[in-house]
C-alpha positions as CSV (number, residue, x, y, z in Angstrom):
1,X,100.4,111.2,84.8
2,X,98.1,112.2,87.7
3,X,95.6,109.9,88.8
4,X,92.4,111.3,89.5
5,X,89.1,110.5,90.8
6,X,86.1,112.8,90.3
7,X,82.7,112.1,92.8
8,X,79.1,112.3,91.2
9,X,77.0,112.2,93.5
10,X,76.3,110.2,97.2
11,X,73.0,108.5,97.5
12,X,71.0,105.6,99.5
13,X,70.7,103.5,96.1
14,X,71.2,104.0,92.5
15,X,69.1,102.5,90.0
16,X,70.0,101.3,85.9
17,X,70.4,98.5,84.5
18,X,72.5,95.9,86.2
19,X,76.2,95.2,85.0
20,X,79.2,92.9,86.3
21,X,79.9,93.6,89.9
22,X,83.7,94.3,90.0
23,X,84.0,93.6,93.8
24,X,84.8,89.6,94.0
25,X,83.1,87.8,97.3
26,X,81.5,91.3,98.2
27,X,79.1,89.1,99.6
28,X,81.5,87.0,101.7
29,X,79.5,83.5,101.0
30,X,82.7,82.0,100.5
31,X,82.9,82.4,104.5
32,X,86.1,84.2,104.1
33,X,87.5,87.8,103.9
34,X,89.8,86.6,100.8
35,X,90.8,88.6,98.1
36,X,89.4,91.9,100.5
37,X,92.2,92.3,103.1
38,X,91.4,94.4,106.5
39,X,94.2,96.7,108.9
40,X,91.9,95.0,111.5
41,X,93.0,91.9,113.5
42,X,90.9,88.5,112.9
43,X,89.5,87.5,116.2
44,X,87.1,84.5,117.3
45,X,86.1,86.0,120.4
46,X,85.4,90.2,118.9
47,X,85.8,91.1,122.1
48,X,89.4,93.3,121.4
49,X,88.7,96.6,119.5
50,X,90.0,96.8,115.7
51,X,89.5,93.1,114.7
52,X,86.7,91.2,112.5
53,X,85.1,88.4,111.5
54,X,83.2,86.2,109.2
55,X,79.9,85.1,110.6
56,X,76.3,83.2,109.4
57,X,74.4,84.0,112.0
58,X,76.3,84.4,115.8
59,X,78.1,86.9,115.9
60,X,80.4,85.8,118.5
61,X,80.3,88.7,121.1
62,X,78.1,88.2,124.0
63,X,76.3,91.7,124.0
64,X,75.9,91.7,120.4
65,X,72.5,90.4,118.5
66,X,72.8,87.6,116.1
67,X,70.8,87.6,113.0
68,X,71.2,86.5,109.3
69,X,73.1,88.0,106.3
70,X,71.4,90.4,103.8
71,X,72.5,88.3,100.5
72,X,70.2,85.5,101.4
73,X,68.6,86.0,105.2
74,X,69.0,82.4,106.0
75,X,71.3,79.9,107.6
76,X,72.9,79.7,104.2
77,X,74.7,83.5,104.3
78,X,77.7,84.8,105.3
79,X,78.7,88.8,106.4
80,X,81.3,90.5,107.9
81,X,81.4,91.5,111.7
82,X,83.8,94.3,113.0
83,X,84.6,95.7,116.3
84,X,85.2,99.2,115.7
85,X,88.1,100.7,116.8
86,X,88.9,104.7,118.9
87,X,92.1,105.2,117.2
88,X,91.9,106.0,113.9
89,X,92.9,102.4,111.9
90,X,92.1,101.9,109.1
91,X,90.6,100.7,106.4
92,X,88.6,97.8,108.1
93,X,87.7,96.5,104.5
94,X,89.2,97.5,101.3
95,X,90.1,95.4,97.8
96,X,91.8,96.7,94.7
97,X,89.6,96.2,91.6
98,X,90.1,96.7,87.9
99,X,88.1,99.3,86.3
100,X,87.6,100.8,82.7
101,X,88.9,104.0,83.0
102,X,86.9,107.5,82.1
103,X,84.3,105.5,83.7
104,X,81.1,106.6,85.6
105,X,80.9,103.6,88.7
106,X,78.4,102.9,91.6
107,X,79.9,101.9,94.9
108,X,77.3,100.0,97.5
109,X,77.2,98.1,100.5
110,X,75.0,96.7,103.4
111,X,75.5,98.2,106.6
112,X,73.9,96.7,110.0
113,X,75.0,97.6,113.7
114,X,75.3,95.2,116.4
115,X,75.0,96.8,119.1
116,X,72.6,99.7,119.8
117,X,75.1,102.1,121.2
118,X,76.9,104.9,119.2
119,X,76.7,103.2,115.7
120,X,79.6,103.4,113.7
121,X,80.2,106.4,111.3
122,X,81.7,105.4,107.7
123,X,83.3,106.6,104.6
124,X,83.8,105.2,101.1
125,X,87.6,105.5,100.3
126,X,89.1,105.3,97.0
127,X,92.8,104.9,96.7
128,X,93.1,106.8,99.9
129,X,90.5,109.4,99.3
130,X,87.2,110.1,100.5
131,X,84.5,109.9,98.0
132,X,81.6,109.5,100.3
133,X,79.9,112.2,103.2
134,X,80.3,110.2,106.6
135,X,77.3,108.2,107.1
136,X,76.0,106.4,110.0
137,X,75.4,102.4,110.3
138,X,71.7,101.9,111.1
139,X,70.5,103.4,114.4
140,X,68.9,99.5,115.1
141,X,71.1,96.8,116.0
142,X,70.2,93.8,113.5
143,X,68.8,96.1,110.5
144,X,70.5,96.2,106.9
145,X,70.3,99.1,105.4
146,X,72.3,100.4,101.8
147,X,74.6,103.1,101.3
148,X,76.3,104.5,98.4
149,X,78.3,106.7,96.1
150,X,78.9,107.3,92.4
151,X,82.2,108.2,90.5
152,X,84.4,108.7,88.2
153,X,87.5,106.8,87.4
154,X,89.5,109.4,86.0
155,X,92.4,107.8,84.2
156,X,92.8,104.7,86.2
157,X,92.4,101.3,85.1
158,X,92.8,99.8,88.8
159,X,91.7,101.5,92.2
160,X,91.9,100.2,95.8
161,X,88.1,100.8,97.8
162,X,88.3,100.8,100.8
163,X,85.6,100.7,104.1
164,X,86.7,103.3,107.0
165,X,85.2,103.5,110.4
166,X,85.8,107.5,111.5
167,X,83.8,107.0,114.5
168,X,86.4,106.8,117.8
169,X,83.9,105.5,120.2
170,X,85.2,102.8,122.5
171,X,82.0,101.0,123.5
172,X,79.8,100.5,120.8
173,X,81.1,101.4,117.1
174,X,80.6,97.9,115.8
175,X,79.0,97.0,113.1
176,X,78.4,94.3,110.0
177,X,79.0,94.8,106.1
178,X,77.3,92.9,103.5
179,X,77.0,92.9,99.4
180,X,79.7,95.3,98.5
181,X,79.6,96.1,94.9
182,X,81.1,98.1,92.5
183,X,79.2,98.4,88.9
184,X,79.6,100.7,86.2
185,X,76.7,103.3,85.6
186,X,75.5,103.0,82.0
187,X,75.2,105.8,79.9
188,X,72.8,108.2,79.4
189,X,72.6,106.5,75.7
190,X,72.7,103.4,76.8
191,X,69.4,103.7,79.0
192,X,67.5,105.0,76.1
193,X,68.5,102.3,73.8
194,X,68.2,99.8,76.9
195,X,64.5,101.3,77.0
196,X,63.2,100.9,73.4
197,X,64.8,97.6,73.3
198,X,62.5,96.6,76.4
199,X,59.6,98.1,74.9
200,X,60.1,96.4,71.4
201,X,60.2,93.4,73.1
202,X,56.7,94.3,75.4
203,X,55.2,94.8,72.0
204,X,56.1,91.5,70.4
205,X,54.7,89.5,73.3
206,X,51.6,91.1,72.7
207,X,48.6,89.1,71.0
């Protein structure tokens, strides 16, 4: 049978009520990439285009600005770096996840730019197919700001999302990733019942 994938809507942020994130270390805080994968090259130096990183606070490249994660904001976070690339490759970050299928999902991430010189122009992927509009990292270098999409799952129980970079810019075009998540959108039904529940419980605290 056909897999298919059917796209809701594309948004800043979505708001519900919060369920299991399907992405494991979205937030990178285990200071690695693992189980996400990358076509990109890991480098120490980002100075070659098409490679990334895993970085706290420096991030590495001497014209870049260094600044914290979005998770936590300290010393205590981890992100990913990338060096964007004017040929195309891709994806720079992508990770197959299991998902119920039939099933309305939101997919998120953190976006920051390095350097503040043509920021990097992005898609959401899904098993090889764009979901999202191109949007733009942040136009200031050292500024997380979120982007997302909602979908369906069609008939799939397991899809690959993926991160793509479309913009083939040599300088500039690098940027950082943060908090990727994937959660399921609750039902219309579910919110309702989600909101007398709250409000039964409002009413029980009161004197």
């Amino acid at each position: 049978m056909k897999n298919t994938i059917c796209v809701l809507v594309a948004a800043a942020s979505c708001c519900g009520i919060a369920s299991a994130n399907q992405v494991v270390n979205g937030g990178f805080q285990t200071g690695l990439l693992g189980p996400s994968t990358s076509t990109y090259a890991f480098d120490n130096t980002m100075y070659p285009p098409a490679t990334w990183n895993i970085v706290s606070y420096d991030t590495l490249h001497g014209s870049w600005q260094d600044f914290y994660d979005h998770t936590y904001g300290d010393e205590r976070g981890w992100y990913m770096i990338v060096n964007g690339t004017d040929q195309g490759l891709g994806p720079a970050w992508a990770q197959t996840v299991t998902v119920t299928a039939n099933t309305d999902y939101n997919l998120s991430g953190w976006f920051a730019t390095l350097i503040q010189l043509a920021p990097a122009s992005l898609e959401f992927r899904v098993n090889g197919v764009t979901i999202s509009p191109i949007f733009s990292a942040p136009n200031n270098a050292a500024t997380w700001e979120q982007r997302s999409v909602s979908f369906n799952s069609g008939n799939n129980t397991s899809l690959s999302i993926e991160i793509w970079d479309t913009n083939q810019v040599f300088s500039g075009n690098d940027y950082a990733i943060d908090d990727i998540s994937l959660e399921a959108v609750p039902a219309p039904g579910s919110l309702a019942l989600a909101g007398v529940a709250g409000l039964s419980i409002m009413r029980r605290r009161r004197p």
